[in-house]
mmCIF file of the N, C-alpha and C atoms, coordinates in Angstrom:
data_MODEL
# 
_entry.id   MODEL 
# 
loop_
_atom_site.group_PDB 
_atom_site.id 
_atom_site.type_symbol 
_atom_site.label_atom_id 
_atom_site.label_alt_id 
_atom_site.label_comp_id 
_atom_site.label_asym_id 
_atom_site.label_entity_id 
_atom_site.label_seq_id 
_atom_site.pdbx_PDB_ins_code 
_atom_site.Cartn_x 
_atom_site.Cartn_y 
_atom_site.Cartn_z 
_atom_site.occupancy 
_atom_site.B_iso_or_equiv 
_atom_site.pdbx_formal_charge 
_atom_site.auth_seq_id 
_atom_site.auth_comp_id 
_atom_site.auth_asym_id 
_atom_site.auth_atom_id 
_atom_site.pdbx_PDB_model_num 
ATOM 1   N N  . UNK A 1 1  ? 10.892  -9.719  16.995  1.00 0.00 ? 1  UNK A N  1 
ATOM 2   C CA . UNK A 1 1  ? 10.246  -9.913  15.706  1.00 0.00 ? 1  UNK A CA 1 
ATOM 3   C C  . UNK A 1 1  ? 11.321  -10.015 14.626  1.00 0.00 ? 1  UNK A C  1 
ATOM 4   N N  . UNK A 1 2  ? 10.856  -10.739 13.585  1.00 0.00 ? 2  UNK A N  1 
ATOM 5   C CA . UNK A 1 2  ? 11.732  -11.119 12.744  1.00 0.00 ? 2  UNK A CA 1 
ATOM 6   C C  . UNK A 1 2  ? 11.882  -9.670  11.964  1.00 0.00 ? 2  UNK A C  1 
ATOM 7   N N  . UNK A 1 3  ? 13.348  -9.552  11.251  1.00 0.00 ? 3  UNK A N  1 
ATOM 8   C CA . UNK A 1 3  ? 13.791  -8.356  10.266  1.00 0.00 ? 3  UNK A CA 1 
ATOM 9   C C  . UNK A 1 3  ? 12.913  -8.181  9.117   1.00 0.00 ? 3  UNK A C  1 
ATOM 10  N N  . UNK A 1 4  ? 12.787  -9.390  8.385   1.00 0.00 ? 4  UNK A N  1 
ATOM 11  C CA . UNK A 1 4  ? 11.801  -9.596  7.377   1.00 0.00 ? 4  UNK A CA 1 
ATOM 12  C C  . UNK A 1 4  ? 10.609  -8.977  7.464   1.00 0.00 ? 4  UNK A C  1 
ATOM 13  N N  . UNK A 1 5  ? 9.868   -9.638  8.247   1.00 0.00 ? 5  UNK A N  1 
ATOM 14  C CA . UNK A 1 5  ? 8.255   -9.415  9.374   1.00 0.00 ? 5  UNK A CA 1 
ATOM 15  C C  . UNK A 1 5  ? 8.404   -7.680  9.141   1.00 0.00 ? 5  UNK A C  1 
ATOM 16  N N  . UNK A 1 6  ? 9.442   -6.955  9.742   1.00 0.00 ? 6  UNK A N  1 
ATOM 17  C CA . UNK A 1 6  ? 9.367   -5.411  10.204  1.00 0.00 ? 6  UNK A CA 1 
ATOM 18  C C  . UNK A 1 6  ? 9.458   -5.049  9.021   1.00 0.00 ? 6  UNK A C  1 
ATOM 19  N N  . UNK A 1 7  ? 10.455  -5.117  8.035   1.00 0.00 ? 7  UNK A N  1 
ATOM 20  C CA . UNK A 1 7  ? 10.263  -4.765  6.719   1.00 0.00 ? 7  UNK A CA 1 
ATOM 21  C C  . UNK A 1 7  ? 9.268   -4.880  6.187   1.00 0.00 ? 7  UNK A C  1 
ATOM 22  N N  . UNK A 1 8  ? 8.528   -5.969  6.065   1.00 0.00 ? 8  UNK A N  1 
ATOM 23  C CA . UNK A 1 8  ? 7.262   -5.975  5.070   1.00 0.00 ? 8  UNK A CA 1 
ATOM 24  C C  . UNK A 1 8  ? 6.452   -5.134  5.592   1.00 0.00 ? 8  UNK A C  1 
ATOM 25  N N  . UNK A 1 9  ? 5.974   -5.165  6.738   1.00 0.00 ? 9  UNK A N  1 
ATOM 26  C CA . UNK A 1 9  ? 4.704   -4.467  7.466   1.00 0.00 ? 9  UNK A CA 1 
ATOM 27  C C  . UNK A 1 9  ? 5.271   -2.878  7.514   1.00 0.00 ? 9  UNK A C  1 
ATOM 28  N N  . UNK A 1 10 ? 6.517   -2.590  7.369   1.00 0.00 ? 10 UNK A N  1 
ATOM 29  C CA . UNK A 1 10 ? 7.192   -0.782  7.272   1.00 0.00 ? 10 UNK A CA 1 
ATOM 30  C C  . UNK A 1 10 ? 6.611   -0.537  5.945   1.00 0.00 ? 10 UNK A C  1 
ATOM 31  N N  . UNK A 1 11 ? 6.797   -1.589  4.908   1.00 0.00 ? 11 UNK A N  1 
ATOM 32  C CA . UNK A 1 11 ? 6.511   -1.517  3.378   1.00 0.00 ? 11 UNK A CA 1 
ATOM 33  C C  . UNK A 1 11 ? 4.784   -1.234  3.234   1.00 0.00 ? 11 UNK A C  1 
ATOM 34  N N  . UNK A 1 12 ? 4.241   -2.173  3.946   1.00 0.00 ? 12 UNK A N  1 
ATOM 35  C CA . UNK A 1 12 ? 2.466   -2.449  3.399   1.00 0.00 ? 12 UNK A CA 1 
ATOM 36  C C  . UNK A 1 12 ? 1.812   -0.993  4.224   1.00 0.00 ? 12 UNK A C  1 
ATOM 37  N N  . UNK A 1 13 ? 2.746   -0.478  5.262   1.00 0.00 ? 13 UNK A N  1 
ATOM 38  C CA . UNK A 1 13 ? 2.005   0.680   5.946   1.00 0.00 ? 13 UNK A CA 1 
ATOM 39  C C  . UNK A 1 13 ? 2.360   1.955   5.151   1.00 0.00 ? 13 UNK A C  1 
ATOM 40  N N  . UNK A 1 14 ? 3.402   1.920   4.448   1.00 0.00 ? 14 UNK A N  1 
ATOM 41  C CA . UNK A 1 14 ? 4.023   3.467   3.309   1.00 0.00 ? 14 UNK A CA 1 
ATOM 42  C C  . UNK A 1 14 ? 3.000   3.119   2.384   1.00 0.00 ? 14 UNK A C  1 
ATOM 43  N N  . UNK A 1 15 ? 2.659   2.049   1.745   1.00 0.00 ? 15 UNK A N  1 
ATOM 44  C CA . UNK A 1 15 ? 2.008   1.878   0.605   1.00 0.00 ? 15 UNK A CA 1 
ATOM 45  C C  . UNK A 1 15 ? 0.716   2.255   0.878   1.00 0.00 ? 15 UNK A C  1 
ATOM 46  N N  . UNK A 1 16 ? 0.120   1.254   2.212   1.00 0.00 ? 16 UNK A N  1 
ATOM 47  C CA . UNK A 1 16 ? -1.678  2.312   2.320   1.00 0.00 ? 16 UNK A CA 1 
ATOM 48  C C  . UNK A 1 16 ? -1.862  3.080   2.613   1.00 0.00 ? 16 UNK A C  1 
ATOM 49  N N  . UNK A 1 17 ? -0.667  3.906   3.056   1.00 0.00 ? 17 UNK A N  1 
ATOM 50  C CA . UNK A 1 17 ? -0.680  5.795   2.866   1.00 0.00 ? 17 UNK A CA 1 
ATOM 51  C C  . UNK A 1 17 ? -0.932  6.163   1.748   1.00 0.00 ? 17 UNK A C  1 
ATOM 52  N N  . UNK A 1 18 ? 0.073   5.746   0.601   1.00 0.00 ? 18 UNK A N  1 
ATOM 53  C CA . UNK A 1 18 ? 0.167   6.394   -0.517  1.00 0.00 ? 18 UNK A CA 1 
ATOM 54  C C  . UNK A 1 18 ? -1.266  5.733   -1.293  1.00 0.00 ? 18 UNK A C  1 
ATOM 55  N N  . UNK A 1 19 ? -1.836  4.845   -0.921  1.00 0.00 ? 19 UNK A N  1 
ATOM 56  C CA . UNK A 1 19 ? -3.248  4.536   -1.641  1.00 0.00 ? 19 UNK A CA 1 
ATOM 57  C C  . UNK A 1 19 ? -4.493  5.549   -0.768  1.00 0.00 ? 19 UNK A C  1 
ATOM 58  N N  . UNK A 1 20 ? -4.409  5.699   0.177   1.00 0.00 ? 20 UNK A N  1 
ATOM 59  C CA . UNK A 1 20 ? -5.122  6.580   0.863   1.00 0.00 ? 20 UNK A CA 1 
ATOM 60  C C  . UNK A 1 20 ? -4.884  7.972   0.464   1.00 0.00 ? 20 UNK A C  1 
ATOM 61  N N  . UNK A 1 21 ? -3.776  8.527   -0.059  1.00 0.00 ? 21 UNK A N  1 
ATOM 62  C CA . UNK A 1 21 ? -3.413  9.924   -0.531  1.00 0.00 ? 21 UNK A CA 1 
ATOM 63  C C  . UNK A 1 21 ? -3.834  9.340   -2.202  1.00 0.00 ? 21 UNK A C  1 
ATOM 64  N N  . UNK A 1 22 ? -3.367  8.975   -3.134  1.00 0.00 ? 22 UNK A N  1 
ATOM 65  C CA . UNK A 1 22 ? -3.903  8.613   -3.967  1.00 0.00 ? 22 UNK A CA 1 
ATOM 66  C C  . UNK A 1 22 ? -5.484  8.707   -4.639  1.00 0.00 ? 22 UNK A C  1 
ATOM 67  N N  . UNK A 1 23 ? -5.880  7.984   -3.324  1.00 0.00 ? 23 UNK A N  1 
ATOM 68  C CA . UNK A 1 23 ? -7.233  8.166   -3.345  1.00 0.00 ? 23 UNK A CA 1 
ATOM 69  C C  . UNK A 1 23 ? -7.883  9.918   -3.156  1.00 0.00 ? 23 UNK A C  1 
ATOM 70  N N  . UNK A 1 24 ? -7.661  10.368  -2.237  1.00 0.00 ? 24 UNK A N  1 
ATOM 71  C CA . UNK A 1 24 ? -7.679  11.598  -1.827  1.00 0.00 ? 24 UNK A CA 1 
ATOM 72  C C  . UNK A 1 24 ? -7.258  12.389  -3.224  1.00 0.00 ? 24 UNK A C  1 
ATOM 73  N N  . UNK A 1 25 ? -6.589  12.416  -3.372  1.00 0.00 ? 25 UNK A N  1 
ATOM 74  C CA . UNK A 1 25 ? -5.720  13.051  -4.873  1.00 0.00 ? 25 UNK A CA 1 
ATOM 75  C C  . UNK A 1 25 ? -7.261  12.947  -6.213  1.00 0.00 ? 25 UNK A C  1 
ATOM 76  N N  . UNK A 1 26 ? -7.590  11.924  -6.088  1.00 0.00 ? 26 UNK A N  1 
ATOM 77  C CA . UNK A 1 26 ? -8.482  11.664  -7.287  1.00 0.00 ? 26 UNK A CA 1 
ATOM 78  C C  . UNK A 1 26 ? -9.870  12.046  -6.833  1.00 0.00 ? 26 UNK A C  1 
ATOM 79  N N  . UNK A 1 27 ? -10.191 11.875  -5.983  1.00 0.00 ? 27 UNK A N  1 
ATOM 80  C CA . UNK A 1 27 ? -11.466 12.621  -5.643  1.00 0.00 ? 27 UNK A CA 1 
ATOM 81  C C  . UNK A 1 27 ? -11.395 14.315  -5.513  1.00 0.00 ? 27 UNK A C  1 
ATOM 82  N N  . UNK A 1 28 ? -10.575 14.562  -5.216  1.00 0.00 ? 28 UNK A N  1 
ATOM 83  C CA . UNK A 1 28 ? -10.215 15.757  -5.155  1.00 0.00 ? 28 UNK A CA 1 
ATOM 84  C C  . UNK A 1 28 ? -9.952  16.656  -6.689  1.00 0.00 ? 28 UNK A C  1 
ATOM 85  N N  . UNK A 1 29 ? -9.423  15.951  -7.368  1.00 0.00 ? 29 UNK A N  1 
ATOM 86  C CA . UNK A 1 29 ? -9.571  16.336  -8.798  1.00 0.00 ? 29 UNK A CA 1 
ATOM 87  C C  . UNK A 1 29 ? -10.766 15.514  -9.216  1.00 0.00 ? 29 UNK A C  1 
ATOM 88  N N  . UNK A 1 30 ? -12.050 14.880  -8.856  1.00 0.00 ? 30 UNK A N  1 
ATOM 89  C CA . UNK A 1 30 ? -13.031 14.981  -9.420  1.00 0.00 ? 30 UNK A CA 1 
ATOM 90  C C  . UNK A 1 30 ? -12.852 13.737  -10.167 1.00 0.00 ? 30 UNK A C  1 
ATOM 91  N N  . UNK A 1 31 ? -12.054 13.554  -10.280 1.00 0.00 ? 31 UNK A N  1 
ATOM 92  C CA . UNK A 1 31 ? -12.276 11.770  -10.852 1.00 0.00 ? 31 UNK A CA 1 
ATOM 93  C C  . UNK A 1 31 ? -11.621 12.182  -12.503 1.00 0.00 ? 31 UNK A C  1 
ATOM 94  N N  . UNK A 1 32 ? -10.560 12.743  -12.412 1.00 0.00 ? 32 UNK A N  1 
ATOM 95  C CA . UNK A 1 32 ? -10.682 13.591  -13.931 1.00 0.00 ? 32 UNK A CA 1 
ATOM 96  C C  . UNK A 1 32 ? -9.045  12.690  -14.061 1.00 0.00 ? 32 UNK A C  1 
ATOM 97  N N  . UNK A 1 33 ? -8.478  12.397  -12.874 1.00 0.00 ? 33 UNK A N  1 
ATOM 98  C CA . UNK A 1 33 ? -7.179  11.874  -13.710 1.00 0.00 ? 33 UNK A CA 1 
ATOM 99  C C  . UNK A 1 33 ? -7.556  10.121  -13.433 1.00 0.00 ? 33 UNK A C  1 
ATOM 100 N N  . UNK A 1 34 ? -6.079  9.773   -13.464 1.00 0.00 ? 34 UNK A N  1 
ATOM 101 C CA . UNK A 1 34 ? -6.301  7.966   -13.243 1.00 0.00 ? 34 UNK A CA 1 
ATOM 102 C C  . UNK A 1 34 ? -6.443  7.759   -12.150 1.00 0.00 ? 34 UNK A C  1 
ATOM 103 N N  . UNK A 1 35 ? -7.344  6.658   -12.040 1.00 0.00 ? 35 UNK A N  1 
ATOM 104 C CA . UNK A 1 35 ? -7.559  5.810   -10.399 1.00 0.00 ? 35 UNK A CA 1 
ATOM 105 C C  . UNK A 1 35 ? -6.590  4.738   -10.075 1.00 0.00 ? 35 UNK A C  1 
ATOM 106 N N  . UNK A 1 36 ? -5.565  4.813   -11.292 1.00 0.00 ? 36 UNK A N  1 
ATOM 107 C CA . UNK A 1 36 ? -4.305  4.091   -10.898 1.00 0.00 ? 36 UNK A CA 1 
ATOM 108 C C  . UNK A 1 36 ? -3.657  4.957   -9.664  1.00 0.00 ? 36 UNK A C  1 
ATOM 109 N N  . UNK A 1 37 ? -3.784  6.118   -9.261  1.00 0.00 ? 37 UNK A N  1 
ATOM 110 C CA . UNK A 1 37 ? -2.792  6.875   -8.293  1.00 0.00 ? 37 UNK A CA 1 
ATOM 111 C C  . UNK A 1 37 ? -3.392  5.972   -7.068  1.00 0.00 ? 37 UNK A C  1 
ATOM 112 N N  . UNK A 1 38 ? -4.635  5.465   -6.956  1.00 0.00 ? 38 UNK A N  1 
ATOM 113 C CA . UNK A 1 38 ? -4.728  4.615   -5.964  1.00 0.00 ? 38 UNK A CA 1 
ATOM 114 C C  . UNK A 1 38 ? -4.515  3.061   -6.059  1.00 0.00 ? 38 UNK A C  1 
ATOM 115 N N  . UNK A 1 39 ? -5.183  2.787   -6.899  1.00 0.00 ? 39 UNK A N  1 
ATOM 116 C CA . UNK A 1 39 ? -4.967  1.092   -7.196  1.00 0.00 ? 39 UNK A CA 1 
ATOM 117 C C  . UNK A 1 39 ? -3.321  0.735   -7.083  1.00 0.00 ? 39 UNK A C  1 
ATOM 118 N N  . UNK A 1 40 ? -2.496  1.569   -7.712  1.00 0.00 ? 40 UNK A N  1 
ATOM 119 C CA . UNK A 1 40 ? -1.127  0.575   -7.634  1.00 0.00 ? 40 UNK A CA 1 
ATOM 120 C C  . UNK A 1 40 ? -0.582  0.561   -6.486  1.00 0.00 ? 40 UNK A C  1 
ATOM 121 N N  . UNK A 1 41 ? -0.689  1.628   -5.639  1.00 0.00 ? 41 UNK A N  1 
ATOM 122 C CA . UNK A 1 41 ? 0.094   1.418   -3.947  1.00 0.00 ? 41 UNK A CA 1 
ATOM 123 C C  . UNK A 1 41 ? -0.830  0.395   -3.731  1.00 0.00 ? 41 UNK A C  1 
ATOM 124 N N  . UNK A 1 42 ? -2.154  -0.023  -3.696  1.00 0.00 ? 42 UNK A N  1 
ATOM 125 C CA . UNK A 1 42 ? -2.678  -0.916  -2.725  1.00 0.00 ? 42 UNK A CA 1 
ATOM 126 C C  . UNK A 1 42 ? -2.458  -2.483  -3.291  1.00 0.00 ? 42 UNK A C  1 
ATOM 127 N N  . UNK A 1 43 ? -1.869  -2.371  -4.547  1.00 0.00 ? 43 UNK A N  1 
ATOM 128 C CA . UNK A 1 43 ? -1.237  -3.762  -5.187  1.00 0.00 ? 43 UNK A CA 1 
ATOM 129 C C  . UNK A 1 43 ? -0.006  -4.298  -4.335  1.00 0.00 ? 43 UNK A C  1 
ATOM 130 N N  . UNK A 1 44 ? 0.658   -3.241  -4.100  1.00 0.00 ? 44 UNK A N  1 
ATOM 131 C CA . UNK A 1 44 ? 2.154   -3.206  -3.574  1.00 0.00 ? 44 UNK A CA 1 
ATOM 132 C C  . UNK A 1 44 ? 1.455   -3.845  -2.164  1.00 0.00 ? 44 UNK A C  1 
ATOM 133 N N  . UNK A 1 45 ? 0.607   -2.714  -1.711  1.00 0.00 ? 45 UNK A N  1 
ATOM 134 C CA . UNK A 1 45 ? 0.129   -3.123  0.092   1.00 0.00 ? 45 UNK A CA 1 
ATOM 135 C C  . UNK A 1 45 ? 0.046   -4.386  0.367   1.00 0.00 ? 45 UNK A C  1 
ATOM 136 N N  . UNK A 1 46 ? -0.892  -4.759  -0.646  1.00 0.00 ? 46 UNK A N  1 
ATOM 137 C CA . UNK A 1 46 ? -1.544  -6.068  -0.570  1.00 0.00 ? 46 UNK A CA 1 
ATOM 138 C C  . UNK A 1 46 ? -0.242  -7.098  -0.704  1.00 0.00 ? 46 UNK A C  1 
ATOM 139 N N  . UNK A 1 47 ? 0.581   -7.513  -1.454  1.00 0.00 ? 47 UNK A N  1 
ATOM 140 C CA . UNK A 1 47 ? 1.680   -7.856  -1.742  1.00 0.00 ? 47 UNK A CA 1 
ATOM 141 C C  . UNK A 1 47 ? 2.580   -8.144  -0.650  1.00 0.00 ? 47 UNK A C  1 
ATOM 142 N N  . UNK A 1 48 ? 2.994   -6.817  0.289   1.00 0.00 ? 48 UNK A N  1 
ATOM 143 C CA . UNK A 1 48 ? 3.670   -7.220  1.571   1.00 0.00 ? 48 UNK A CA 1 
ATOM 144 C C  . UNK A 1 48 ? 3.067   -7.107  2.326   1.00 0.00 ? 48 UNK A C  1 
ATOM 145 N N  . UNK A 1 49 ? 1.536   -7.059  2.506   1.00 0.00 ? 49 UNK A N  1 
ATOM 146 C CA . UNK A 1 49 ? 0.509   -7.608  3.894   1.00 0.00 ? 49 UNK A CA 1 
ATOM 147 C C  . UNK A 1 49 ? 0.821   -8.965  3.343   1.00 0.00 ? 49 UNK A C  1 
ATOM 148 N N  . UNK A 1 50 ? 0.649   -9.753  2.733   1.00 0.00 ? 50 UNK A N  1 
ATOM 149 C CA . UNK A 1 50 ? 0.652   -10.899 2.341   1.00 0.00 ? 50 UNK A CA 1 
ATOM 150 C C  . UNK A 1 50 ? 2.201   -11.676 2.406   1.00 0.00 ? 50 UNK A C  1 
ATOM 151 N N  . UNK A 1 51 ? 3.516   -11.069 2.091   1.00 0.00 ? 51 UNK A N  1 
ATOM 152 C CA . UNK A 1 51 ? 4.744   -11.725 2.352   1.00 0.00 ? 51 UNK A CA 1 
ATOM 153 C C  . UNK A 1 51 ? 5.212   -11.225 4.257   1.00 0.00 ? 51 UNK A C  1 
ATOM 154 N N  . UNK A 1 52 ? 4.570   -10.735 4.975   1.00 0.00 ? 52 UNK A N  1 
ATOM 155 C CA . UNK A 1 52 ? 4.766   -10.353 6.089   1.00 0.00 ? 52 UNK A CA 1 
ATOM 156 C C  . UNK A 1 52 ? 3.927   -11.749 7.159   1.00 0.00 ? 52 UNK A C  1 
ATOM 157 N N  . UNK A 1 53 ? 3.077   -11.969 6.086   1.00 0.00 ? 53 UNK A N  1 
ATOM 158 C CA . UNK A 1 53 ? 2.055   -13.134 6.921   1.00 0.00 ? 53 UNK A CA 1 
ATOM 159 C C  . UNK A 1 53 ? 2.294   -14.244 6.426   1.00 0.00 ? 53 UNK A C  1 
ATOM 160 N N  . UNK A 1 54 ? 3.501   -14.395 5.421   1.00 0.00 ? 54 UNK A N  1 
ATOM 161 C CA . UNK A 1 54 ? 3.857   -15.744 5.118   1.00 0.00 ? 54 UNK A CA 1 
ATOM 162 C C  . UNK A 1 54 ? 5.141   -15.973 5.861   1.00 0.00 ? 54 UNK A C  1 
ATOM 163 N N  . UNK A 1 55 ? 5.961   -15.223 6.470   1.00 0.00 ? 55 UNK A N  1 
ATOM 164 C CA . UNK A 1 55 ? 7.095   -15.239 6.527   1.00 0.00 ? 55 UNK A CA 1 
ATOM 165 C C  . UNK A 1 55 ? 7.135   -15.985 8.417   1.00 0.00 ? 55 UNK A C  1 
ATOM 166 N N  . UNK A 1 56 ? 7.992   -16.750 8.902   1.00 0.00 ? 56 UNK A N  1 
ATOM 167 C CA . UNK A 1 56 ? 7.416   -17.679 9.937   1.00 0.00 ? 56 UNK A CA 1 
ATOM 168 C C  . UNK A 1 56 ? 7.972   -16.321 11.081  1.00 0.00 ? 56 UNK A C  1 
ATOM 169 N N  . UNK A 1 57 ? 7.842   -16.692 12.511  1.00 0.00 ? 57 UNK A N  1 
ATOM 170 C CA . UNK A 1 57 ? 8.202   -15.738 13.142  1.00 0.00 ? 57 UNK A CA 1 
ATOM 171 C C  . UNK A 1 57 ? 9.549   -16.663 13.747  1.00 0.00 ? 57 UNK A C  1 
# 
């Protein structure tokens, strides 16, 4: 597999952790802080799910 390929997909899998904890984080405080702690990792996710599936093998 390409270097690129492993990088992006190492990248998009840290990030929908941290949107999945994020998420967790805000429900857990009740919805009382920002729902940015989730939305911006899954911007990032989305971002290198997407340069991982452009990139040729």
């Amino acid at each position: 597999m390409n270097m690129k390929k492993t990088a992006f997909k190492t990248l998009a899998l840290i990030f929908t952790v941290l949107t999945l904890l994020g998420s967790l984080y805000v429900l857990l405080q009740r919805g009382q802080v920002s729902p940015g702690y989730a939305v911006i990792p899954m911007l990032f996710a989305i971002l290198f799910i997407q340069l991982s599936h452009s990139v040729p093998w």
